[in-house]
TORDRENFI-308466 format. One line per 8 residues: their letters; for each residue x, y, z of N, C-alpha, C, O. Coordinates in Angstrom, 1 decimal, decimal comma, m for minus. Example, Ala and Ser with C-alpha at 12.3 -4.5 7.8 and 13.67 -1.06 7.14 Angstrom:
AS) 13,2/m5,7/7,8/12,3/m4,5/7,8/13,2/m3,3/7,8/14,2/m3,3/8,5; 12,8/m2,2/7,1/13,7/m1,1/7,1/12,9/0,0/7,9/13,4/1,1/8,0;
REM end
This chain:
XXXXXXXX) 119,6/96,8/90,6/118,9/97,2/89,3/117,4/97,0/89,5/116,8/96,2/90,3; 116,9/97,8/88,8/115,2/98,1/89,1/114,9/96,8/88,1/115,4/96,7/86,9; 114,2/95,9/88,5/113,3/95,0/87,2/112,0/95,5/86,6/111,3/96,3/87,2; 111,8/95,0/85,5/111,0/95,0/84,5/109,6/95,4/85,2/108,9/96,3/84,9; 109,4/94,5/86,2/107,9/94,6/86,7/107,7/95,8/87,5/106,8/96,6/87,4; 108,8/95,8/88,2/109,3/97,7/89,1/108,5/98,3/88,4/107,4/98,6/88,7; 109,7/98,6/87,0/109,4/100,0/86,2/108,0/100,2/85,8/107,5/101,4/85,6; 107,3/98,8/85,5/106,1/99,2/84,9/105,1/99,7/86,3/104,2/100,5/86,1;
XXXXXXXX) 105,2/99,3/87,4/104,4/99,7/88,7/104,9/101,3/88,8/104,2/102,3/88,9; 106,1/101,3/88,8/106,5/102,6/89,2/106,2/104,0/88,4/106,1/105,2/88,7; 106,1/103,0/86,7/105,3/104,1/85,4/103,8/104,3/85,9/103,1/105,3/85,8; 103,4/103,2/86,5/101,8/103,1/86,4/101,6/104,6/87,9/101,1/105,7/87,8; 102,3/103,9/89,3/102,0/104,8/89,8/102,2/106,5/89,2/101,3/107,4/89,2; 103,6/106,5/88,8/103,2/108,3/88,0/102,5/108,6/86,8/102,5/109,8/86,4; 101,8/107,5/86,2/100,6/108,1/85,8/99,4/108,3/86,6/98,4/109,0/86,2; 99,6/107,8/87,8/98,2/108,2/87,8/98,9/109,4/90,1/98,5/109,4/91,2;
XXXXXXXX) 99,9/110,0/89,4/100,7/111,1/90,4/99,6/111,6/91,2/98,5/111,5/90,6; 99,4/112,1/92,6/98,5/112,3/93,7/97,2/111,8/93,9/96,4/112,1/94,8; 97,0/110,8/92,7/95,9/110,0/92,6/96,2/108,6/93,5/97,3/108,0/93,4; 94,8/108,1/94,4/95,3/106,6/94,9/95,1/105,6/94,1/94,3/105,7/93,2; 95,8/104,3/94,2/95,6/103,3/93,1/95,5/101,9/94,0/96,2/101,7/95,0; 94,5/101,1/93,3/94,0/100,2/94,5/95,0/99,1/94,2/95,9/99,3/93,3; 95,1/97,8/94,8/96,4/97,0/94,7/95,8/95,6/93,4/96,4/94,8/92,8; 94,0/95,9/93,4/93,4/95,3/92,2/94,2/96,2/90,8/94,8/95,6/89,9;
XXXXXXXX) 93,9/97,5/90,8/93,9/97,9/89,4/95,3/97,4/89,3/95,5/96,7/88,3; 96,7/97,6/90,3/97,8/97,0/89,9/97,7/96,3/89,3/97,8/96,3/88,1; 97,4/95,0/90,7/97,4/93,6/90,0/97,1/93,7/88,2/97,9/93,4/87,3; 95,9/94,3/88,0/95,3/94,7/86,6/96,4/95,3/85,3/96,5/95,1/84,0; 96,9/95,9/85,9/97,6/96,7/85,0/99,3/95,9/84,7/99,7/95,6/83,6; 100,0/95,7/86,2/101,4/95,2/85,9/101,2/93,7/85,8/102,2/93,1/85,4; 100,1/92,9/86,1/100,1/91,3/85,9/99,1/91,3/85,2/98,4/90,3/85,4; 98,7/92,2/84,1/98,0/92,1/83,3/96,3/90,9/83,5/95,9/90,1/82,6;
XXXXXXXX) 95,9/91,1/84,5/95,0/91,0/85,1/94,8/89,0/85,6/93,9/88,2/86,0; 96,1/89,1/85,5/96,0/87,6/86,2/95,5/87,5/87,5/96,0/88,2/88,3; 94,6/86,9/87,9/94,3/87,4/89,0/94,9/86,0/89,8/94,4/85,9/90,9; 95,8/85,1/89,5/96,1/84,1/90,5/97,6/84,8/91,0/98,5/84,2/91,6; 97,7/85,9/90,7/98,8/86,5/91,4/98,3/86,9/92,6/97,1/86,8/92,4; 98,5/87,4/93,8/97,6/87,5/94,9/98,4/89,2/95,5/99,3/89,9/95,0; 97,8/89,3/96,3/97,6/91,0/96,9/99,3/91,3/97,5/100,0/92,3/97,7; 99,5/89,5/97,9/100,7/89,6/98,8/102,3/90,1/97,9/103,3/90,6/98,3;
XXXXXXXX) 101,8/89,7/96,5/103,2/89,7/95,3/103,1/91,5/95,5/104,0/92,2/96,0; 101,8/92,0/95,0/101,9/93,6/95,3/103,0/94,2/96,0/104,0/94,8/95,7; 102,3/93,8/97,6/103,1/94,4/98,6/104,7/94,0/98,6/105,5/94,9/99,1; 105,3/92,8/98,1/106,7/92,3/98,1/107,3/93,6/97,0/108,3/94,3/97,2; 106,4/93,7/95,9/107,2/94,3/94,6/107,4/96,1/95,1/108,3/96,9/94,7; 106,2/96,3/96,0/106,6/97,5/96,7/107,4/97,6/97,6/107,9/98,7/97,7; 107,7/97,0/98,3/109,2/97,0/99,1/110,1/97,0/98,8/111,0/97,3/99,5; 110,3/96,8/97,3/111,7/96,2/96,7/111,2/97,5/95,7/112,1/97,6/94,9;
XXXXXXXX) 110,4/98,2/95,5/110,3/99,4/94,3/110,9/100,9/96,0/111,8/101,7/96,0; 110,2/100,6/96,6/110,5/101,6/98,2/111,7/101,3/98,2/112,3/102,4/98,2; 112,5/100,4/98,3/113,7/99,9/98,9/114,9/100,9/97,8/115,8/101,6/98,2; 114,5/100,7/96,6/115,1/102,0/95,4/115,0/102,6/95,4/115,8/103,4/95,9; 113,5/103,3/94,8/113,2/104,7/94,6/113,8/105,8/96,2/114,5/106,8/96,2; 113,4/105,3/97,2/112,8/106,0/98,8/113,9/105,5/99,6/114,0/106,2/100,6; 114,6/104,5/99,5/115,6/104,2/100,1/116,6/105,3/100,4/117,2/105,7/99,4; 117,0/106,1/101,8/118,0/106,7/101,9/117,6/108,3/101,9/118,4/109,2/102,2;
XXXXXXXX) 116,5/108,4/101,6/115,9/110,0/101,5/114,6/110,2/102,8/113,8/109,3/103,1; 114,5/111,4/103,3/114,2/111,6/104,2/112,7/111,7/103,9/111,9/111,2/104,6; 112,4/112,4/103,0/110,9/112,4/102,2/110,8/110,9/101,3/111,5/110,1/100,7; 110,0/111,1/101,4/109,4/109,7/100,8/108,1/109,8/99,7/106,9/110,0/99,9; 108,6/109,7/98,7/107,8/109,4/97,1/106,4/108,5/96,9/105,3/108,9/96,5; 106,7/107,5/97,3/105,6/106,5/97,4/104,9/106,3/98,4/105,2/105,6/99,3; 103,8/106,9/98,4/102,6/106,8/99,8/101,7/105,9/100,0/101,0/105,8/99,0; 101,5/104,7/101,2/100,5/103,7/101,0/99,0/104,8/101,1/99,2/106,0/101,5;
XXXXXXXX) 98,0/104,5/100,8/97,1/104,8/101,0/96,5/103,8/102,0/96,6/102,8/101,3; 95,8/103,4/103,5/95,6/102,3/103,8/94,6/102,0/103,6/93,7/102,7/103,2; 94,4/100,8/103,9/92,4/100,2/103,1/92,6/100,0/101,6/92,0/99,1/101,1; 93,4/100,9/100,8/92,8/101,2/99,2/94,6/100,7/98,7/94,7/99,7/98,0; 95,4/101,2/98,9/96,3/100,8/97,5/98,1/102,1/97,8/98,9/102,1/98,7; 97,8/102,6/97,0/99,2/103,4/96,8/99,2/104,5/95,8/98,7/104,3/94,7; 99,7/105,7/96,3/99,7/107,0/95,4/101,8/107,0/95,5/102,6/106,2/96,0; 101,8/108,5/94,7/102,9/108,8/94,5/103,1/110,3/94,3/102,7/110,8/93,3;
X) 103,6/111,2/95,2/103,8/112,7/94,9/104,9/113,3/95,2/105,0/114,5/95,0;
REM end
């Protein structure tokens, strides 16, 4: 099952669809700007958001952007 925090990273990325998003605004947007959450929770919650959405398909939905963050097309 997708959790709560997923869906909201995974809403966030398709709002903002072929656009990159940095792993601050995340933080900003799905941890509501806690900032003692760190860069590393990011990357765990995308593995486990990749691991569902991209899991098992040969194209792949969720693109890192490197240096900056994560798009989605």
């Amino acid at each position: 099952p997708i959790r709560p925090k997923e869906i909201k990273f995974f809403e966030y990325l398709l709002e903002y669809s072929g656009r990159g998003i940095s792993r601050w605004m995340i933080l900003d947007h799905v941890w509501d700007g806690d900032y003692e959450t760190y860069e590393s929770v990011v990357a765990v919650h995308m593995k486990h958001l990749r691991d569902k959405i991209d899991g098992g398909f040969p194209n792949k939905l969720i693109k890192t952007v490197y240096g900056f963050g994560y798009t989605i097309e």
